[in-house]
C-alpha positions, 0 to 999 in steps of 0.5 A, a space after each residue: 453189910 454181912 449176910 448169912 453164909 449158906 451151904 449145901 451138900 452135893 449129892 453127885 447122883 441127884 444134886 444139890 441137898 437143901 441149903 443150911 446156914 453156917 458161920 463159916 467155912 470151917 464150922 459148916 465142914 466141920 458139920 459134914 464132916 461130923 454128920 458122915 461120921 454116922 454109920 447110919 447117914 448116907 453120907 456114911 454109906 456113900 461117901 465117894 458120892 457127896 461134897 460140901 459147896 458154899 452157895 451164897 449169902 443172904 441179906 436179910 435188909 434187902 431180901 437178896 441172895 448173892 450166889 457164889 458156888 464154891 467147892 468146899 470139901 469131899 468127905 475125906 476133907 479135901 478141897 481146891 485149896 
């Protein structure tokens, strides 16, 4: 049984945004990454103040959510490993 895997960008001076759904971690990176290369996003303006986490998979047979916190990357793309 796979789930959908859900991720969410951290803003370090509120907290956690509202979650997306991505394939992967690579396409949801891939996404932020992208999304802060907008000189009008905040994630442009701001960049030292928000991180990619990976939050969990939902089942969509059973309605369940298995959370799993997980730093993914910082703007600059670096992550814990």
């Amino acid at each position: 049984m796979s789930g959908v895997r859900y991720y969410a960008v951290k803003d370090l001076k509120v907290g956690f945004q509202v979650m997306q759904p991505f394939q992967n971690d690579e396409v949801a990176k891939r996404a932020f990454i992208n999304a802060a290369k907008n000189p009008s996003s905040m994630l442009s303006q701001c960049p030292a103040d928000f991180e990619l986490w990976y939050l969990g998979e939902f089942f969509e047979e059973n309605g369940s959510f298995v959370s799993v916190p997980e730093f993914i990357c910082n703007i600059g793309g670096s992550n814990n490993g």
